[in-house]
Backbone bond lengths (Angstrom), bond angles and torsions (degrees), N, CA, C in turn:
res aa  C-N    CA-C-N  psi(-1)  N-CA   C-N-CA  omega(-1)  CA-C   N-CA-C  phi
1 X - - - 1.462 - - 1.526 108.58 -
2 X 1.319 115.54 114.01 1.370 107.25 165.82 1.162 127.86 -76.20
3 X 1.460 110.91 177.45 1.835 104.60 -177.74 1.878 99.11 -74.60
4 X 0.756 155.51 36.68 1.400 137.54 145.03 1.714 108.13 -105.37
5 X 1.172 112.75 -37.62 1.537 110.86 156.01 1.243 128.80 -44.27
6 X 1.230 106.14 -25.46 2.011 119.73 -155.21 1.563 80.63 -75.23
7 X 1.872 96.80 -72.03 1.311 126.97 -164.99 1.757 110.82 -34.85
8 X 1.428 110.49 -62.76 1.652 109.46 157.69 1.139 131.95 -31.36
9 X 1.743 112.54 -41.03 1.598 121.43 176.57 1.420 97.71 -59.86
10 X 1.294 92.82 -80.89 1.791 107.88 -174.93 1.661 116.72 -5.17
11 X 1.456 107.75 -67.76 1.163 122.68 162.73 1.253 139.55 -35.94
12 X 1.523 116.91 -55.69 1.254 136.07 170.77 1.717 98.99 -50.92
13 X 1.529 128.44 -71.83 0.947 133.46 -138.14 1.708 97.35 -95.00
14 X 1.371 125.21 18.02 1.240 137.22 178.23 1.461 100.80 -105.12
15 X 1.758 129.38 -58.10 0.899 151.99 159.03 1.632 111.63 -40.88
16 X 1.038 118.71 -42.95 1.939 134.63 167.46 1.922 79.52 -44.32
17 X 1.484 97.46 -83.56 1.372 114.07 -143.80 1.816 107.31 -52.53
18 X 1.913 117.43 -31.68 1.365 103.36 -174.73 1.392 101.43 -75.55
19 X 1.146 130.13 -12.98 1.576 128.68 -176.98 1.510 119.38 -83.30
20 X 1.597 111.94 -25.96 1.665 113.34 167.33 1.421 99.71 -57.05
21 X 1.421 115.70 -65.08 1.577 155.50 -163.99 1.990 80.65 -43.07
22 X 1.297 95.00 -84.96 2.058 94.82 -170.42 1.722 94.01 -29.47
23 X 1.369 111.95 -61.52 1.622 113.37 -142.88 1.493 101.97 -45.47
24 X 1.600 100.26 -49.93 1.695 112.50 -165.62 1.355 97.42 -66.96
25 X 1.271 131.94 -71.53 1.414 117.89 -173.23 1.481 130.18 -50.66
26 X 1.803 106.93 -5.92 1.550 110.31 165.20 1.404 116.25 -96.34
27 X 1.571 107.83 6.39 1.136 102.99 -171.51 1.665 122.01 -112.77
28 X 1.861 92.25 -11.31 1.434 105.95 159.36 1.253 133.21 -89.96
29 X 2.011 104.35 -23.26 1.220 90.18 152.05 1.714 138.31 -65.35
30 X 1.159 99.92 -20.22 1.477 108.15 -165.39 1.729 95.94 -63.95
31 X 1.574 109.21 -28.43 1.532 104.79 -162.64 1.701 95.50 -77.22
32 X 1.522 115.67 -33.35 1.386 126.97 -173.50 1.970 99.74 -44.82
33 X 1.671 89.33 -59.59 1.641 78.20 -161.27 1.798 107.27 -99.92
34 X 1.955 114.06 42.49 0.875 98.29 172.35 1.723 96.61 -97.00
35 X 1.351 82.11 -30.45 1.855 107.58 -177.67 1.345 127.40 -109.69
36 X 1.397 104.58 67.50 1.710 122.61 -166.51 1.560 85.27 -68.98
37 X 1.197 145.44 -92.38 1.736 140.61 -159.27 1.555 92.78 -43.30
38 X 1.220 164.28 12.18 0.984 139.88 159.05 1.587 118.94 -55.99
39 X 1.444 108.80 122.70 1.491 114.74 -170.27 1.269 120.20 96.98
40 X 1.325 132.94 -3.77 1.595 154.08 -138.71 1.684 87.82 -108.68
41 X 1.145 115.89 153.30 1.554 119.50 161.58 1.693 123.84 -75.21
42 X 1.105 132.04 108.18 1.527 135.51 161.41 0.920 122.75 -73.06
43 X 1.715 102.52 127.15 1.606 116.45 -173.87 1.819 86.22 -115.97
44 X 1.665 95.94 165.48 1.923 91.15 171.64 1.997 85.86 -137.56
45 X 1.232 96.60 128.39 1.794 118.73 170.78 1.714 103.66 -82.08
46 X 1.166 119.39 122.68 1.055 131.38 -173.50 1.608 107.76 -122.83
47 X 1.571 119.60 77.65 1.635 116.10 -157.98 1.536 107.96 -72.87
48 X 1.702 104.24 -24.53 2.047 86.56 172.38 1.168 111.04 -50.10
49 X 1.142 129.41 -27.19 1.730 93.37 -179.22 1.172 100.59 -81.43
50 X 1.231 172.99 -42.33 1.460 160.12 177.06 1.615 96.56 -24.38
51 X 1.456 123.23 -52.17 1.510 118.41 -173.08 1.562 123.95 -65.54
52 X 1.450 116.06 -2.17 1.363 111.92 171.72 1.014 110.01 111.00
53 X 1.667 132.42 -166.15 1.233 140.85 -159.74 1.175 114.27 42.66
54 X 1.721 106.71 -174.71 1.296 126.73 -179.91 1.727 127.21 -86.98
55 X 1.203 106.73 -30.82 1.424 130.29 -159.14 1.680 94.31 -74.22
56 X 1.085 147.51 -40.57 1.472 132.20 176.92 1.601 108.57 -128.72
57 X 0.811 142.10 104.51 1.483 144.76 -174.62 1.907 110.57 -118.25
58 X 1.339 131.55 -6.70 1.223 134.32 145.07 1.318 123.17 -53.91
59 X 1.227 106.27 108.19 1.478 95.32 -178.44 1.850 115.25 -108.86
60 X 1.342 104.04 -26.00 1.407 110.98 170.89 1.476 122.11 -136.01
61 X 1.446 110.55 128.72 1.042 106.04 -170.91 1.633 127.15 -144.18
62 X 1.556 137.44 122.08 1.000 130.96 -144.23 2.223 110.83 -84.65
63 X 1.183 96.97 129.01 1.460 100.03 -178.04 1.735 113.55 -72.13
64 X 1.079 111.83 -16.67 1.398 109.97 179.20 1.779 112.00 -103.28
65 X 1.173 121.27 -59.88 1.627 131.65 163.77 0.990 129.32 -60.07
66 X 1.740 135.50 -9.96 1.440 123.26 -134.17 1.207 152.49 2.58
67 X 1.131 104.26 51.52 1.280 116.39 -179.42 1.937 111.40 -91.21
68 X 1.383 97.17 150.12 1.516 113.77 172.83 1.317 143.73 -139.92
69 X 1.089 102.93 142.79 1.343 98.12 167.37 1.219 140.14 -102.23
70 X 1.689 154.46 170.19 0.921 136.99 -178.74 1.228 111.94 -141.79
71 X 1.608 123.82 145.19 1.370 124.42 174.09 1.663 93.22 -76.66
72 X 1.612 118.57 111.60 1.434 126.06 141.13 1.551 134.78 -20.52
73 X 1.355 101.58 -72.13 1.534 110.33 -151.61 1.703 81.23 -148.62
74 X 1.299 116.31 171.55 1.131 135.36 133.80 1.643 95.23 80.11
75 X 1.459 123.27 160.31 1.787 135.07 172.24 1.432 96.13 -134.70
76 X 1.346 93.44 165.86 1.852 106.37 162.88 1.488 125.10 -56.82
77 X 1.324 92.63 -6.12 1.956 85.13 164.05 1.460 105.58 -114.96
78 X 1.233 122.13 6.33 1.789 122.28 -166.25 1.452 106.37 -127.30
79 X 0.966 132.57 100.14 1.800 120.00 -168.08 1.808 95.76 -120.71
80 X 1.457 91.21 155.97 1.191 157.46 57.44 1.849 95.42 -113.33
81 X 1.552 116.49 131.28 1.413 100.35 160.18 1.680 114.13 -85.54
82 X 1.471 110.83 143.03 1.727 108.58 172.59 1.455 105.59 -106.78
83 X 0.831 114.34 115.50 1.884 130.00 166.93 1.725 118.37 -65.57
84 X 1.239 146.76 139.63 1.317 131.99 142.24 0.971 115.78 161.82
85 X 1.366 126.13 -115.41 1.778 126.80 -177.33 1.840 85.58 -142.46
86 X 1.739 91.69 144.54 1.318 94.72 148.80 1.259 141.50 -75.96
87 X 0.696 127.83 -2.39 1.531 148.80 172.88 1.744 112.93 -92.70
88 X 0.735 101.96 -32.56 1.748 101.48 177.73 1.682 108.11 -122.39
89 X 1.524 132.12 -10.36 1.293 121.88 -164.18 1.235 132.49 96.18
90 X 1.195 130.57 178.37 0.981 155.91 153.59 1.780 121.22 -21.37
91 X 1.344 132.90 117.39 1.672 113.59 -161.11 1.952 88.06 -127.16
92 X 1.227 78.14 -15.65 1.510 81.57 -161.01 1.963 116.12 -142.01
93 X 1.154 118.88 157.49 1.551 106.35 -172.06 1.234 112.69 -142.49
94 X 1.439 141.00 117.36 1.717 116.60 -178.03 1.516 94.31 -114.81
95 X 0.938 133.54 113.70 1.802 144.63 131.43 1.320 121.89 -57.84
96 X 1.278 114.84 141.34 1.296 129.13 151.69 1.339 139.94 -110.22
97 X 1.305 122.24 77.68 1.417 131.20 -165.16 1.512 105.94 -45.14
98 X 1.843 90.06 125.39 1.312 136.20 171.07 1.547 120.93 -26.83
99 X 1.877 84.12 -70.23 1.754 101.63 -173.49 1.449 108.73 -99.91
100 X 1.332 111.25 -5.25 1.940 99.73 171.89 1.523 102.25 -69.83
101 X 2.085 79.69 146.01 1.219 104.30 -170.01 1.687 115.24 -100.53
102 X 1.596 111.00 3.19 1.804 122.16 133.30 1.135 110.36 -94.67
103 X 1.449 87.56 157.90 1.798 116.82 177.86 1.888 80.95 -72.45
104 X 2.060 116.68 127.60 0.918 104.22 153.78 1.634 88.68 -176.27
105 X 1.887 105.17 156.40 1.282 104.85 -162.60 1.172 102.79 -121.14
106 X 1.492 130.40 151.12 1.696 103.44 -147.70 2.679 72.60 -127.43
107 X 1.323 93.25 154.37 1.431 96.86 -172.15 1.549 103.43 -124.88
108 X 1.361 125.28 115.80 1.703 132.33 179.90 1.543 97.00 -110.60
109 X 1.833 99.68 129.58 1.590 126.89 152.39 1.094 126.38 -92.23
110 X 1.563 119.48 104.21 0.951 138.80 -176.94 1.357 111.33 52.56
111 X 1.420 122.34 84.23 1.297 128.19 -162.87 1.001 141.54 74.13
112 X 1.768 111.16 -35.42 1.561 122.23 -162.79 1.424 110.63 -136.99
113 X 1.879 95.15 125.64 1.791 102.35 -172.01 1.583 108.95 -37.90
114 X 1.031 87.96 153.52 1.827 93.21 167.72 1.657 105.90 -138.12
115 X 1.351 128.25 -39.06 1.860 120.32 -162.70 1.643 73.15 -157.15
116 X 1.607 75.62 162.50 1.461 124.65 163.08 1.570 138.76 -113.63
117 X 0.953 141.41 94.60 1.169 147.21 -158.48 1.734 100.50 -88.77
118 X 1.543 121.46 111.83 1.442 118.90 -163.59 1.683 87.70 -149.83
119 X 1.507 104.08 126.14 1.276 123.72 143.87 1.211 126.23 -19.58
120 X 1.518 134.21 115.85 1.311 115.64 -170.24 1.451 114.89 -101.21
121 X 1.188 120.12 -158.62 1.817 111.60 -179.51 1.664 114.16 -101.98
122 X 1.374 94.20 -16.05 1.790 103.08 162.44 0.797 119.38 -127.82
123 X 1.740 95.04 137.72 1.304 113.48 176.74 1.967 111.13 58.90
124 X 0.972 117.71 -14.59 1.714 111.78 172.37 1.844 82.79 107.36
125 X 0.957 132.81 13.59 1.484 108.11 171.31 0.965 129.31 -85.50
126 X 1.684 113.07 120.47 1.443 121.29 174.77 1.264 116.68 -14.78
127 X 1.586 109.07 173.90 1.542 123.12 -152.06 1.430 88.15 -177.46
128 X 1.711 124.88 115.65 1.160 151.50 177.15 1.250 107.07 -87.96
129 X 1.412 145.80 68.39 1.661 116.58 167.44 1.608 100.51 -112.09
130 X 1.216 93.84 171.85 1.423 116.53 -169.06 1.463 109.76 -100.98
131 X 1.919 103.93 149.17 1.336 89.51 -160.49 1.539 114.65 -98.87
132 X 1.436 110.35 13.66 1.607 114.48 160.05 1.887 96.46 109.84
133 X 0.799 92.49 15.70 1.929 87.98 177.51 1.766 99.34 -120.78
134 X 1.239 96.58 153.85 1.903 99.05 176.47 1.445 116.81 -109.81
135 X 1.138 125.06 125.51 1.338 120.22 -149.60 1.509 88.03 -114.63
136 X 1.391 113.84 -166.06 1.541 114.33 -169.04 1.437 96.44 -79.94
137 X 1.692 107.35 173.01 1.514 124.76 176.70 1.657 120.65 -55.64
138 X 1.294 120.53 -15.19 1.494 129.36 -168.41 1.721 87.68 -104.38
139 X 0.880 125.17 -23.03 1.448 103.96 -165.50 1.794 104.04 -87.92
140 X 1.112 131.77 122.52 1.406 126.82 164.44 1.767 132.44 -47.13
141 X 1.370 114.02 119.60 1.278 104.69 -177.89 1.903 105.06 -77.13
142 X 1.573 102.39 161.71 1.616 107.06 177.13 1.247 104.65 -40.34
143 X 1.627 123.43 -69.47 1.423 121.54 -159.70 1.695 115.51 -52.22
144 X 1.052 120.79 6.54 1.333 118.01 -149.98 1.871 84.67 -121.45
145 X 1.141 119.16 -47.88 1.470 121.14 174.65 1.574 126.49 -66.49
146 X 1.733 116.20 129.61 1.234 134.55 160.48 1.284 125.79 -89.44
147 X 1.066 117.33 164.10 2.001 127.52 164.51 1.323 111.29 -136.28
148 X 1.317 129.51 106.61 1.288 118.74 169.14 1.646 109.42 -133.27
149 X 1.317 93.08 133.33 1.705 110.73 -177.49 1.342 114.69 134.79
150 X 1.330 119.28 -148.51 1.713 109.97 -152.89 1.781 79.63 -131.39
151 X 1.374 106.20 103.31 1.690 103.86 -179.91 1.786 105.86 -84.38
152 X 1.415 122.85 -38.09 1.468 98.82 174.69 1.360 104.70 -63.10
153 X 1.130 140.81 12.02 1.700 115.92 149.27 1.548 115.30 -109.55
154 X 1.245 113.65 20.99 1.237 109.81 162.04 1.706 95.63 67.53
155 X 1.116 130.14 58.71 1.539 131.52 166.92 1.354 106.46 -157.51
156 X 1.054 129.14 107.58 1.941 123.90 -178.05 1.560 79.24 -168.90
157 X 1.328 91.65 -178.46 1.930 135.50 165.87 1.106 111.85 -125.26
158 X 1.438 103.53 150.70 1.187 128.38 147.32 1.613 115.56 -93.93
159 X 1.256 113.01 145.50 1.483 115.65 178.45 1.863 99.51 -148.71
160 X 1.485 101.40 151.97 1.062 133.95 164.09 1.121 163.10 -104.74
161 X 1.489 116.29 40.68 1.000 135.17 -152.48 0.634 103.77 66.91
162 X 1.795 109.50 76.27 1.293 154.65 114.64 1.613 93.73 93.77
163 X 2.334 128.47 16.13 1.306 121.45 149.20 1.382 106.36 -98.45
164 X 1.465 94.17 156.67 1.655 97.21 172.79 1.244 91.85 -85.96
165 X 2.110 101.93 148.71 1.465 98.02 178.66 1.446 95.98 -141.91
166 X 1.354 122.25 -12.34 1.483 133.18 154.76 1.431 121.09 -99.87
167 X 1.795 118.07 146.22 1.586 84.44 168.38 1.923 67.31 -143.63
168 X 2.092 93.33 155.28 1.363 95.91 -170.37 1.817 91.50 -135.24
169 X 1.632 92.25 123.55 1.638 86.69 -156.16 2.276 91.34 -135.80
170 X 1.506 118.07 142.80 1.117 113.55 172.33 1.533 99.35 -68.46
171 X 1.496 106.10 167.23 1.428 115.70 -176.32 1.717 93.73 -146.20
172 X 1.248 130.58 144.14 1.908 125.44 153.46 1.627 95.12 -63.51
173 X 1.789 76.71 121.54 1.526 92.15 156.16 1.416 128.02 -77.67
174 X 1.264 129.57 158.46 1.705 116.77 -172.15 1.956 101.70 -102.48
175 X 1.400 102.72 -10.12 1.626 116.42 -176.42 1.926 95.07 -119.66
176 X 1.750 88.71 111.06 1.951 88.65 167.34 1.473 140.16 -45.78
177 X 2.141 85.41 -29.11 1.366 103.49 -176.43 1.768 110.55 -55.60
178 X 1.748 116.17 -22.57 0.969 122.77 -133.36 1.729 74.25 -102.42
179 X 1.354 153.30 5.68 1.774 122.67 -147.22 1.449 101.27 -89.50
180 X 1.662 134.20 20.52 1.275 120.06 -167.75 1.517 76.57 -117.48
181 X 1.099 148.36 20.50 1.558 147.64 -166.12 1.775 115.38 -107.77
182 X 1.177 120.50 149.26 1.507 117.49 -169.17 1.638 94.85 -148.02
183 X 1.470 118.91 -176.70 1.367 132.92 -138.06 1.372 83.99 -144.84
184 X 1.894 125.96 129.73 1.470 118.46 161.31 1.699 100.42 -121.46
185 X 0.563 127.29 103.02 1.828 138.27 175.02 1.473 130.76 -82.05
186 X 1.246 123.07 106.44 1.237 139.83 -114.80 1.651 101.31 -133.18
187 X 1.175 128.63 125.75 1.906 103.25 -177.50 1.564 87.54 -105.93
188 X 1.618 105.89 172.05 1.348 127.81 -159.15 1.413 105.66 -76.23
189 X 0.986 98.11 153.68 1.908 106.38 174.88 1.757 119.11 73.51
190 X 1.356 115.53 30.58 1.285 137.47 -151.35 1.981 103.75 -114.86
191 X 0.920 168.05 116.37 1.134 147.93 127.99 2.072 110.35 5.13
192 X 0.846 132.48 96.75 1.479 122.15 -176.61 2.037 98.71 -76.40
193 X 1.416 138.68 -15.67 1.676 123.24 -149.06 1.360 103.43 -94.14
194 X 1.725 114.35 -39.35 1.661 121.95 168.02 1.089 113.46 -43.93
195 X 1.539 130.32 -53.02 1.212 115.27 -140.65 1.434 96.18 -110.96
196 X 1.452 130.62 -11.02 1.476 136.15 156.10 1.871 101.24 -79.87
197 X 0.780 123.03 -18.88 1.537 105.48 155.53 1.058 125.74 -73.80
198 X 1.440 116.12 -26.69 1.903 111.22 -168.03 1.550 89.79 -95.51
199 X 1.559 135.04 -18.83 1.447 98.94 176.97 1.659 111.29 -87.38
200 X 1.523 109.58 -21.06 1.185 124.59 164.38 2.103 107.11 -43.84
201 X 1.076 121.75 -63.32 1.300 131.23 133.29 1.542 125.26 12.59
202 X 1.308 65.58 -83.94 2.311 82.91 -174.78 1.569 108.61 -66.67
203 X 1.602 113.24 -36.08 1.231 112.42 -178.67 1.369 113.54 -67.07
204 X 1.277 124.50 -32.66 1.470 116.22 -179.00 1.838 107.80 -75.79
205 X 1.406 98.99 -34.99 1.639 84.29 -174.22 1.639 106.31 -77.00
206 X 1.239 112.09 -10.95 1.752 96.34 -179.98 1.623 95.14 -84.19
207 X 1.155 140.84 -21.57 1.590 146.12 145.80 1.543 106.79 -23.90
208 X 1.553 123.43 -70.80 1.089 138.51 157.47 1.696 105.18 -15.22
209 X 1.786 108.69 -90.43 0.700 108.40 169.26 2.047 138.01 3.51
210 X 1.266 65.50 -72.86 2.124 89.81 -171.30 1.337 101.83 -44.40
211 X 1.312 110.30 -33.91 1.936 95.39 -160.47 1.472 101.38 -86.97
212 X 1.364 96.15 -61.03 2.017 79.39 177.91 1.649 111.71 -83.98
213 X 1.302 115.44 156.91 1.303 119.33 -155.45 1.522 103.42 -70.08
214 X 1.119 118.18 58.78 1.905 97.36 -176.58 1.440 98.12 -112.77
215 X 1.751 128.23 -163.15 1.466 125.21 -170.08 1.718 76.46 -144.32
216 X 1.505 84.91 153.36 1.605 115.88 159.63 1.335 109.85 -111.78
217 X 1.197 123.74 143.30 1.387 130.92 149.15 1.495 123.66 -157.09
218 X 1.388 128.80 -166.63 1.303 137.92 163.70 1.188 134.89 -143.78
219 X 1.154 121.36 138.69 1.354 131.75 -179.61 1.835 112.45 -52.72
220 X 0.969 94.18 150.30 1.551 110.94 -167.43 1.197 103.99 -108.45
């Protein structure tokens, strides 16, 4: 083999190698942005208990820690709802003001309002405002929060100035008991109680929803 033969090899089998090299690195990205929550924390929303009784009263619950939460007191037709642990209380609170003159359900952390959940003028789409108190630096104010996706199917985001920082997606359940159940996915280093309150939140007002004939949705 002379050196212009070599030199051809050389080449060829350099050219082999940036093209394995491209394939694989197009092929992990592809997995990156098929599976953006990969690594993210999983919570599973369990809305029968929003409906009352005794028989399921977990309403959130973590797939990696086990941790839970529990509807307290109160259903989506009985308010004030109390959120939390029995053992420690109350974490969370949804009201529905009395004398407002919109349909809207106002949600307090640990004592103190934080958002408003209000009927919007189209189409029924939510309406984020805030309920006028300043809560700590981790917690998100209204103006700062999005929804985008189709929430009566239980698949949207949350975003935060304009990152996604929730994503709320159906999953197959492996228990039948479980098929009214959904997935909220959460990345690390996040406050996890805000943003499982506001879908906690959304689920009761699309509850709302159901009885009188109106629709929820969101803009895309």
């Amino acid at each position: 083999m002379d050196s212009n033969d070599f030199l051809l090899l050389s080449l060829a089998v350099t050219g082999l190698v940036l093209l394995i090299s491209l394939f694989v690195g197009t092929s992990e990205r592809a997995v990156i942005e098929e599976n953006p929550i990969s690594g993210w924390k999983k919570f599973t929303i369990r809305p029968e208990a929003l409906a009352g009784g005794d028989n399921q009263r977990t309403l959130v619950s973590s797939q990696e820690s086990g941790g839970e939460l529990e509807v307290l007191s109160g259903n989506s037709g009985s308010f004030p709802i109390k959120i939390g642990h029995r053992r420690h209380g109350a974490l969370l609170v949804i009201e529905k003001p009395l004398l407002s003159l919109k349909s809207s359900l106002k949600i307090s952390l640990l004592g103190q309002p934080w958002i408003q959940i209000r009927t919007g003028r189209k189409e029924g789409i939510p309406r984020l405002v805030g309920a006028g108190t300043r809560l700590a630096d981790e917690v998100p104010e209204a103006g700062s929060l999005r929804l985008n996706g189709d929430l009566p199917a239980r698949e949207y985001e949350i975003r935060v100035r304009e990152k996604v920082i929730a994503t709320v997606f159906r999953e197959q359940a492996d228990d039948s008991a479980d098929e009214g159940s959904y997935r909220v996915a959460l990345p690390e280093g996040i406050p996890e109680l805000p943003f499982l309150a506001l879908v906690v939140g959304l689920e009761v007002e699309l509850a709302a929803c159901a009885r009188p004939a109106r629709t929820l949705s969101l803009e895309s």
